[in-house]
Structure formats: structure tokens, C-alpha cells
C-alpha positions in Angstrom: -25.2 -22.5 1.2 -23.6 -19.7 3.0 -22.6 -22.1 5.8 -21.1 -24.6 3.4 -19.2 -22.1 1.7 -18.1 -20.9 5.1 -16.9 -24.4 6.0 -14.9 -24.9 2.7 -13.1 -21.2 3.4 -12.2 -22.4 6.9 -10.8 -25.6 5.2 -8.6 -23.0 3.3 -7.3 -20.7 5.6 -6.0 -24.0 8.0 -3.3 -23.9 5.9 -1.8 -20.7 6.8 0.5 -21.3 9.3 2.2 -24.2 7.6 2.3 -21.3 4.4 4.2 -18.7 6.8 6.6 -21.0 7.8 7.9 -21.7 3.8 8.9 -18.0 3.8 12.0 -19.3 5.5 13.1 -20.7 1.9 13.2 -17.2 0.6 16.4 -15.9 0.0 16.4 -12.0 -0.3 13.9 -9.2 -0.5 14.6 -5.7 -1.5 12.3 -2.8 -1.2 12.9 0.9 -3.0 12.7 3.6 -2.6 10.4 5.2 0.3 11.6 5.1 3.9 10.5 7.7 6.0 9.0 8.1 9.8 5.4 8.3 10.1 3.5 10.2 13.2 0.5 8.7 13.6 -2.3 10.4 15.2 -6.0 9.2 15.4 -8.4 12.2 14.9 -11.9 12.3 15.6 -15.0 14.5 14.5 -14.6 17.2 17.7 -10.5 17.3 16.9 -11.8 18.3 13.2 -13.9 20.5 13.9 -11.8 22.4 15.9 -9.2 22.5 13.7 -11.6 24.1 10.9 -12.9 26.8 13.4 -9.2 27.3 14.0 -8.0 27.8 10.4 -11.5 29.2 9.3 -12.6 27.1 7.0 -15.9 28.2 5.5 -18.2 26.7 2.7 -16.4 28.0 -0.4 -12.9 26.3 0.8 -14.9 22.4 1.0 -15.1 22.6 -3.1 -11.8 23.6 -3.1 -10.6 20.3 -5.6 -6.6 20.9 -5.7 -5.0 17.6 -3.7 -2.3 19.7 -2.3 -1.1 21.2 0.3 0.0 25.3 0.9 -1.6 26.4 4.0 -2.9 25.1 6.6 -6.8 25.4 5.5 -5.5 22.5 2.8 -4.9 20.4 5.4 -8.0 20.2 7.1 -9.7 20.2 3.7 -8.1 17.0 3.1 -8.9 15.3 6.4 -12.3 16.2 5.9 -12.5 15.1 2.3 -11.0 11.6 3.4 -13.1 11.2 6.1 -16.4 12.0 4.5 -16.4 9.7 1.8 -13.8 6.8 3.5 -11.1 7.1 1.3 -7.3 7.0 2.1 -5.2 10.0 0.0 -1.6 11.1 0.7 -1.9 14.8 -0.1 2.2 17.1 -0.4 3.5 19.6 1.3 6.0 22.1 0.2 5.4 24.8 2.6 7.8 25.1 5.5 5.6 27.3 7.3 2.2 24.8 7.2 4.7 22.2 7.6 5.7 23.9 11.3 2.0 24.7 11.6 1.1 21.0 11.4 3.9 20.0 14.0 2.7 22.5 16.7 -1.0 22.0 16.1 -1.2 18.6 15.3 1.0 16.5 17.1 1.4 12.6 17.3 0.5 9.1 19.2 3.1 7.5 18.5 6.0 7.9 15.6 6.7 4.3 13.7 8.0 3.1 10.7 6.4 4.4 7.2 7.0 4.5 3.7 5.8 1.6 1.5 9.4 0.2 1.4 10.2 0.8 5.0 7.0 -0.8 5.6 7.7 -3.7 3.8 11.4 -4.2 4.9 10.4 -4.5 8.2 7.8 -7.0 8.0 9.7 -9.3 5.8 12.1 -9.5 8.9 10.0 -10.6 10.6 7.9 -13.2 8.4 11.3 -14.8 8.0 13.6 -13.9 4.8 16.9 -15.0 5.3 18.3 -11.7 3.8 16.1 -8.1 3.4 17.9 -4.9 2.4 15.7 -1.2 2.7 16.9 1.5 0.3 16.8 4.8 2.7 16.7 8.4 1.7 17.7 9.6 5.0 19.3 7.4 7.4 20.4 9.2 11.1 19.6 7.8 14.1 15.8 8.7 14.6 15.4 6.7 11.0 17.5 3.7 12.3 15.2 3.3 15.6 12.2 2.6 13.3 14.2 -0.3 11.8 13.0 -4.0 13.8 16.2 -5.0 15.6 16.4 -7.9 13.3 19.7 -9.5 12.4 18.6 -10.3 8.5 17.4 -6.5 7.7 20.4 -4.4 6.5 21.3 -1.1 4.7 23.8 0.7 3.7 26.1 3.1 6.3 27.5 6.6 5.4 30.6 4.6 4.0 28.7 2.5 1.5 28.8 -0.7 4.2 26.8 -3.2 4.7 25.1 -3.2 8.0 21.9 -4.0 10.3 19.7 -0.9 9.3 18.6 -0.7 12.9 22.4 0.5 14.2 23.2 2.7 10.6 23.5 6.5 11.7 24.0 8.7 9.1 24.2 12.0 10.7 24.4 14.3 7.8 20.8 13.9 6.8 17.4 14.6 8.1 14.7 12.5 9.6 11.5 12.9 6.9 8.4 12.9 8.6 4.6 12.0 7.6 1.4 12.5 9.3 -1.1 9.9 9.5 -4.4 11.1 10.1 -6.7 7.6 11.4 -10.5 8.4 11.9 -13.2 5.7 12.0 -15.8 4.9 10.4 -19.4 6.3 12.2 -18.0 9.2 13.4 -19.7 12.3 12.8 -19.8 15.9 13.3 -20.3 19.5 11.5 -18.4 22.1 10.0 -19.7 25.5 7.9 -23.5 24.0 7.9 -23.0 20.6 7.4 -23.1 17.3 8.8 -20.5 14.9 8.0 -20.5 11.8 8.9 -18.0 8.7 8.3 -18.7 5.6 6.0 -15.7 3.9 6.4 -12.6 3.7 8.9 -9.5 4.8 6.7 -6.7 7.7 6.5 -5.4 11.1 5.4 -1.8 11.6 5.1 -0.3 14.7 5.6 3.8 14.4 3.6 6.4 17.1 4.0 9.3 15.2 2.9 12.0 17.0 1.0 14.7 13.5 0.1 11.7 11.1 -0.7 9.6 14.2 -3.0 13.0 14.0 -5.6 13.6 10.3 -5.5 16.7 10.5 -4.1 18.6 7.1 -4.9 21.6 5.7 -2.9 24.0 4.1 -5.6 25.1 1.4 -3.0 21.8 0.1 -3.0 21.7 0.3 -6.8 24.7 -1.3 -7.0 24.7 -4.0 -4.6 21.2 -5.3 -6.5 22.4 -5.2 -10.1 25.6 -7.5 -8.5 23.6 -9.4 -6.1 20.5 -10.0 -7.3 17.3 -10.5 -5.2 14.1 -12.8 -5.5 11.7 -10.4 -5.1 11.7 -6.6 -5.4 9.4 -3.9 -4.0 8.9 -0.5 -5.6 7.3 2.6 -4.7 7.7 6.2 -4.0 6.5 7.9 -7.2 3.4 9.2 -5.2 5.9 11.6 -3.6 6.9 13.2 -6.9 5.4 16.2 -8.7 6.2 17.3 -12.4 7.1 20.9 -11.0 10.2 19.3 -9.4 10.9 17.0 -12.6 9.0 14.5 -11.4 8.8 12.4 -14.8 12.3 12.9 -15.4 13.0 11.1 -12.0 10.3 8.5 -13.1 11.8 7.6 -16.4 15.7 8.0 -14.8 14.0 5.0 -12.6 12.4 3.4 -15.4 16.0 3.3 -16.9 17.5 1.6 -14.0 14.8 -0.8 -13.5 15.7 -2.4 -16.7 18.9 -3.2 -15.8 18.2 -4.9 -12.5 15.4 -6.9 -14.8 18.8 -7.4 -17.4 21.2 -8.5 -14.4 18.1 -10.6 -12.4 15.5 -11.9 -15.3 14.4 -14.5 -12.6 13.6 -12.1 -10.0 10.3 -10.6 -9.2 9.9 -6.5 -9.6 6.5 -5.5 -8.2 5.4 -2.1 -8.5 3.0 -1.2 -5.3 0.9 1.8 -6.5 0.3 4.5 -4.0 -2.3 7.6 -3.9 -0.2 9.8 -6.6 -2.1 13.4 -7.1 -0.1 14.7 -9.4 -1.7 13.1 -12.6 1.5 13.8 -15.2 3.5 11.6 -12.2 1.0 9.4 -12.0 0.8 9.2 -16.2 4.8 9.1 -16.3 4.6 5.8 -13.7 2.1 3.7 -16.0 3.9 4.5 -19.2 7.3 3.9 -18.1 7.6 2.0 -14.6 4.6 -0.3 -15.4 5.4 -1.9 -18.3 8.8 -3.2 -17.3 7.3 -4.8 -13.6 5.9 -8.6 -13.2 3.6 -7.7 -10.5 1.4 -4.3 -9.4 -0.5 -3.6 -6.3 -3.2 -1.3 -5.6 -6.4 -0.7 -3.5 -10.0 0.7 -4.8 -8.8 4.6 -5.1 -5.6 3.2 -6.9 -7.4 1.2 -8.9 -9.5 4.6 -10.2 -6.2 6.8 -10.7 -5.1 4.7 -12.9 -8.4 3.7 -14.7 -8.4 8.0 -15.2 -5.4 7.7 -16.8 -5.5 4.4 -19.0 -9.2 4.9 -19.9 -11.1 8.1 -19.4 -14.3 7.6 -20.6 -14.6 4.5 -18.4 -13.6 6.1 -15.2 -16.2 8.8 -15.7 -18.6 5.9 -15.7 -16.9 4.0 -12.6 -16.3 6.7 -10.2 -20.0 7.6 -10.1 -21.3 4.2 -9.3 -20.8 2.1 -5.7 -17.3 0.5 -6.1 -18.8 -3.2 -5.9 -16.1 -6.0 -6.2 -17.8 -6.7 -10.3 -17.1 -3.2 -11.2 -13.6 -3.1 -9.6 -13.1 -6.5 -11.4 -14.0 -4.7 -14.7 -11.7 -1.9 -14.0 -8.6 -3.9 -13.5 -9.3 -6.5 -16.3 -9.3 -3.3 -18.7 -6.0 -2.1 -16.7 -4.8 -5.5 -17.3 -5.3 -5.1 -21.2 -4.2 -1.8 -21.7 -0.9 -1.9 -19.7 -0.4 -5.4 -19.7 1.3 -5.9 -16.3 1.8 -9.5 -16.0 0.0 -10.0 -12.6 -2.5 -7.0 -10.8 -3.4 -7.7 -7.2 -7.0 -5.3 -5.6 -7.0 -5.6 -2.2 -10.0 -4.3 -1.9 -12.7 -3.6 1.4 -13.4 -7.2 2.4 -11.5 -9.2 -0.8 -8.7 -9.4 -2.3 -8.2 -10.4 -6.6 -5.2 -11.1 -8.8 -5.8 -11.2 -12.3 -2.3 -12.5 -14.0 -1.4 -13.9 -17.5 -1.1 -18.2 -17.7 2.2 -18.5 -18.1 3.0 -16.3 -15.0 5.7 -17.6 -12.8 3.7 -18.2 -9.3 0.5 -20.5 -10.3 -3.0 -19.7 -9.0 -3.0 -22.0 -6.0 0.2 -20.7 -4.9 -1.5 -17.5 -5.5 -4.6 -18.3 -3.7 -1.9 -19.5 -0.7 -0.5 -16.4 0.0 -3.1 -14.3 -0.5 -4.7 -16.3 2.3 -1.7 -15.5 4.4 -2.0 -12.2 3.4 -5.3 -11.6 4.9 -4.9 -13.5 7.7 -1.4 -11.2 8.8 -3.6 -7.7 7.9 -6.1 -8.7 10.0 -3.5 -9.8 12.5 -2.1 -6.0 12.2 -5.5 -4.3 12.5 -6.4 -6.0 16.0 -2.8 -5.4 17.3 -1.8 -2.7 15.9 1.3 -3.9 14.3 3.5 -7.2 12.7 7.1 -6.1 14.6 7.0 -9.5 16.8 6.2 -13.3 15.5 3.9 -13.3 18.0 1.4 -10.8 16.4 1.6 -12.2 13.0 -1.4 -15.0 13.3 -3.0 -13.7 16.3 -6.4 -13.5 13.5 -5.5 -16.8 12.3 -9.0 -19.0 13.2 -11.0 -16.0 13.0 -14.1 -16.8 10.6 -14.5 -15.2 7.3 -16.4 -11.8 7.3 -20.2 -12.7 5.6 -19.4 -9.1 3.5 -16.5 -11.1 2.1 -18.0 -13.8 0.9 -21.1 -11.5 -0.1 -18.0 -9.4 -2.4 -16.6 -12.9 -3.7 -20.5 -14.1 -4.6 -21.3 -11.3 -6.2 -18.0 -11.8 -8.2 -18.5 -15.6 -9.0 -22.3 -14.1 -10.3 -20.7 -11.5 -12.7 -17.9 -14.0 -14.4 -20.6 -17.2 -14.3 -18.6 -19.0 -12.3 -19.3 -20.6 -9.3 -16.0 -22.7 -8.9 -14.9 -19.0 -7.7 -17.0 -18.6 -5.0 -16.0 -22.7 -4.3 -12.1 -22.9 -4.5 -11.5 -19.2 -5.4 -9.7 -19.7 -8.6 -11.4 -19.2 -12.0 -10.6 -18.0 -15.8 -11.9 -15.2 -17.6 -10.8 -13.5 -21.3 -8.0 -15.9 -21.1 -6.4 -14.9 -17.9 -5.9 -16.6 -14.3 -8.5 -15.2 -11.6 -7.7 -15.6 -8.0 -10.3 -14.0 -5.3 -9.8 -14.5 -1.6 -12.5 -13.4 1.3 -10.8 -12.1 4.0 -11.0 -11.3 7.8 -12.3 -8.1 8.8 -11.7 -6.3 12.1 -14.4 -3.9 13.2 -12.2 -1.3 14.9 -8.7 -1.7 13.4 -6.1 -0.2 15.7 -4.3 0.9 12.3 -4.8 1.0 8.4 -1.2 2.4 7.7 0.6 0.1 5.9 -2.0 -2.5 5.1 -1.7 -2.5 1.4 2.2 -2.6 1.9 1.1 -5.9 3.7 -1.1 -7.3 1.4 0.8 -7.1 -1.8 4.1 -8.5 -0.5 3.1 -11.0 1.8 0.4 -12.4 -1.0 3.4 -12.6 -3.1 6.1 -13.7 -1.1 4.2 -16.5 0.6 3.2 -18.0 -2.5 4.8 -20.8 -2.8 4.2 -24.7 -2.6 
């Protein structure tokens, strides 16, 4: 059976190349807000350790539970936190001090592009949209150098011009800078008594980023989109805010502006990618004002909780408990999908991705089901190389069989809904919505995680297409 199902996947995925080429017909992408530099640094168990001798971390500071950062003991809290149960989190810091202390003590591989929509800018050069414009926050020359040499990317100058984001130099601001903090999954070692050891390969991030943590907005960018239009736009960095700093008054100033873009653009696509937000009025502000108004949201397993906290407590105490298996992440985003009534919600989740989206939407469930394929077979592409900045890289994993954990997630899903033309062809119905589930490709040691959901969401969406 396994084998069959196999075979019919494989059947699938042939498709994907022919799928990457129809991006070509797409004729602009814009992504908003977050643009930022990331310096990415893979950590082990022995560099932890270290680190927590060196700031002193004892017993009492591991049940620390605030998701913030002030000194420097909050940092390694927070790498040890994600690392010990797998999970990705994006933790602020507003402490110049702990923000020097993390640049002499921590250092970097390698710096590279980050924020969601930088992220996502870059990549849809590169997949082939004929026009892609990145809002930045800060735009001087460090900024610009993390921008692919492409000649269909653009922003917008220190003039209010037009140009190729990669040669923009904006010398009046400062480069913001985040810390990725990669470990893998098996690693282990001890700190203050204890043994941890790692369940799953994944990420802490480390943000000290004064423009991005108050939403600062260029109004050329605003502008230029509520004249111009776009097919499909990208939104995220709310995680940065916090209500100390007015953070749901910057949310529902966004929300405000969203509406007219929607006003100016009704056939345009707004997708709203959800990020790791800690600050839970932030995070309460983006469901109640930025959600309702998008066609599409993104979010992984953690994301997926957040929310659930905020939309329905009494059912997130009874999910964060339990193993996260693909029917009870299912469950969580059906009852997200009722509650906030997004018209399309996309998991990319360990192993397999699901969008759950209302029958009338605008992209049907094989076109769906298309890029979502695509989706998967470009962030497995990006885990084995370490990055999508070249055509080259984008279907290196393209052949690559289906991981048997995949298909295990997407059985175990088919079993839940009673539905075995899911597990078959990967499109069902349930409570009268579309259900698309795709297996995916998994890499065992993944160069990189950053960016993945980024990848997932906007490739599934704009490589839908027939």
C-alpha cells in the first residue's frame, strides 16, 4: 500500500518543474514590511554550555518563562529553551548593552538576507516574477548587498525613486541586525544538573532591531501599491512589535492601510505570514485587526498554537499538552479557520504541509495542491544547499522520494477526516471547506531552517496556477 501510495506521490511531484516555469506569467509581488540582515551562526551543545558557565546560569533562571530579552542570561535561556524542546521562537531585545554583549560573544557564519519580506523578495526574483518590489526599513549599503543582483527586484532610493534594491544606498539609516541561532536535532549536553538533549533540528533568534520593532513604513512604498497595484502581497513584521512601544496602535495604523490597498486592488492577493509574536496583546491586536482583512495566512506548528491561545483558550490548554500530530494541528486550524474566518490558512508543518480554504476561494484545490508541491520541493532544495539565490539551486531536491514520516502525517490525516481520497490525490472536504495536504521532502541535516516558512507560504501560493 505504502509503495503504491509512493508511486502515485512521485506521479505528482513530476510536475514540478513544468509548475516553476508558469511563475513567469506573474506580474508583480510585493512584500512588507520586514527587511533586515540576519547573522547566522550554527551553535552546538559544547558552545551552549559555555555560554551558560559564562553568564551563570543556574537552575532557578531555566523556569524563568518571560520570552524576552534584558541581559545576557535571557539569551542563553532562550537558546536553551528552543533547543530542548525543537522549537523555532524569535525572542526582543531592547538592551543596548546585551545587544553589544551578543555581538562580541556571539559572532556569525555568515550574514544574509532576513526578515520574512526580505526573504521573500529575494526568492521571487529568482523563481521568475516579472516585477518584485521589498519595502525596507533601513536601506544603506550593507542592506542593499543582501539584495540578489536581479534586474526585476526594486525599492525605493532616498529620493523616493524607483530602483534595483541591490544598488539603493541610503546612508542616513542603520543596518538592523538579527541573530540566528541553528542547532540540530540529537545534539546533547548539560547545564546546572541536567541533560538536554535535542528532538528536532530548528532555531532561536536573537532581534535587536530598533526601525523594524516600530513598524516603520516608507510612504513610497505605500504609495506606489495603492497606484500600482500588485497580484500578490506578503505581510509580516508584527512579531517585532511590543505594546510597550504602541505596538497595537502600529498594528491597527496597518490594519487601516491595508484596507485601502484591498479598496484600490480587490483582485489582488494579501497574505498575512504569521511569525513567532511573544508579546500576546501584539499578537491579539494582529488576529483582530490584520487577519480579518487578508485572503490568505501562513503559519508553522508554534504559530499555529499562539494563535489557537489567543482565539480559543480552553482548547490550547488541551493541545499544547499533547504530541502535535498532523490530526490535532488539523483540529487547531479548522477551529482558527471558524473563529477568524481567514479565507485560506496554510500549516506547513514537520513533514506536511495543509491548506484549509473556503469553496469559492480564488486559487482551486488542484492549483493548490500544484504549488504546494513546488513548495516543498524548493524548501527541500534550500535545506540541502543552503540557499534559493541561483536558478540552479531551486530543484536540486526535485526527484527526491517522499519522506515515509510524510506520508505516515498525511495517513494519519486521511484516518481522522474518513477520507482516503486524501491520502490518494491529496484533496478532500471537510465542514464544508476545501482540504489540501501535501507530503513533502525531508532533508536529514538541513544546512538552514531560516526562512523556510517564508518559502513555503509564498511559493505554495504563487505557483498555483494552471
Amino acid at each position: 500500500m505504502t509503495e503504491n501510495i509512493k508511486s502515485l506521490w512521485k506521479n505528482f511531484y513530476a510536475d514540478v518543474p513544468a509548475q516553476l516555469e508558469k511563475i513567469g506569467s506573474v506580474k508583480s509581488v510585493a512584500t512588507a514590511f520586514n527587511t533586515n540582515i540576519d547573522a547566522v551562526l550554527k551553535i552546538d551543545g559544547v558552545r551552549i554550555q559555555k555560554l551558560a558557565r559564562q553568564v551563570g546560569l543556574v537552575r532557578e533562571d531555566l523556569a524563568d518563562t518571560k520570552t524576552h530579552i534584558i541581559t545576557p542570561k535571557d539569551v542563553v535561556r532562550g537558546i536553551i529553551k528552543c533547543f530542548k524542546q525543537g522549537i523555532a521562537e524569535e525572542w526582543l531585545c531592547e538592551n543596548p548593552e546585551t545587544y553589544q554583549w551578543m555581538r562580541q560573544n556571539l559572532g556569525y557564519d555568515r550574514l544574509q538576507m532576513g526578515g520574512q519580506g526580505g526573504i521573500i523578495a529575494n526568492l521571487m526574483s529568482v523563481v521568475g516574477v516579472q516585477k518584485v518590489l521589498a519595502h525596507t526599513n533601513a536601506h544603506p549599503a550593507l542592506q542593499a548587498a543582501q539584495f540578489l543582483p536581479t534586474d526585476n527586484l526594486f525599492g525605493f532610493d532616498e529620493n523616493g525613486v524607483l530602483q534595483k534594491a541591490s544598488a539603493i544606498n541610503r546612508t542616513a539609516e542603520d543596518a538592523m541586525i538579527h541573530w540566528i541561532l541553528e542547532f540540530d536535532g540529537g545534539d546533547v549536553f548539560e547545564v546546572c544538573g541536567e541533560t538536554i538533549r535535542c528532538p528536532k533540528s530548528n532555531r532561536f533568534i536573537a532581534t535587536y532591531d530598533p526601525a523594524n520593532s516600530v513598524l516603520k513604513t516608507d510612504d513610497n512604498f505605500i504609495r506606489y501599491l495603492t497606484e500600482k497595484g500588485y497580484d500578490y502581497l506578503f505581510l509580516s513584521g508584527y512579531s517585532n512589535l511590543s505594546a510597550v512601544r504602541d505596538g497595537v496602535a502600529k498594528v491597527m495604523k496597518s490594519a487601516e492601510q491595508i484596507k485601502k490597498w484591498h479598496l484600490a486592488n480587490p483582485n489582488g492577493i494579501i497574505h498575512l505570514e504569521l511569525a513567532s509574536t511573544q508579546d500576546i496583546d501584539v499578537r491579539r491586536a494582529i488576529i483582530e485587526y490584520i487577519a480579518p482583512l487578508v485572503d490568505s495566512a501562513g503559519m508553522n506548528e508554534r504559530e499555529t498554537l499562539d494563535t489557537l491561545h489567543i482565539v480559543d483558550a480552553d482548547m490550547y490548554n488541551r493541545v499544547c499538552n499533547q504530541e502535535l500530530t498532523s490530526p490535532l494541528l488539523f483540529e487547531s486550524i479548522i477551529k482558527l479557520k471558524q473563529i477568524i474566518k481567514i479565507p485560506r490558512i496554510q500549516l506547513h508543518m514537520f513533514g506536511l504541509y495543509v491548506t484549509v480554504q473556503d469553496k469559492n476561494f480564488k486559487i482551486l484545490p488542484e492549483e493548490n495542491k500544484k504549488g504546494m508541491m513546488l513548495a516543498a520541493t524548493l524548501a527541500a532544495s534550500k535545506c540541502a544547499t543552503g540557499n534559493l539565490n541561483t536558478k540552479n539551486n531551486l530543484l536540486w531536491a526535485h526527484g527526491l522520494e517522499i519522506a515515509d514520516k510524510s506520508l505516515a502525517a498525511l495517513r494519519q490525516l486521511s484516518v481522522y477526516l474518513n477520507d482516503e481520497t486524501l491520502l490518494s490525490s491529496g484533496v478532500a472536504e471537510y465542514a464544508g471547506y476545501d482540504v489540501i495536504a501535501v507530503p513533502t521532502i525531508l532533508i536529514e541535516k538541513p544546512l538552514t531552517l531560516v526562512g523556510m516558512g517564508d518559502t513555503i507560504s509564498s511559493v505554495s501560493l504563487v505557483g498555483a496556477m494552471e
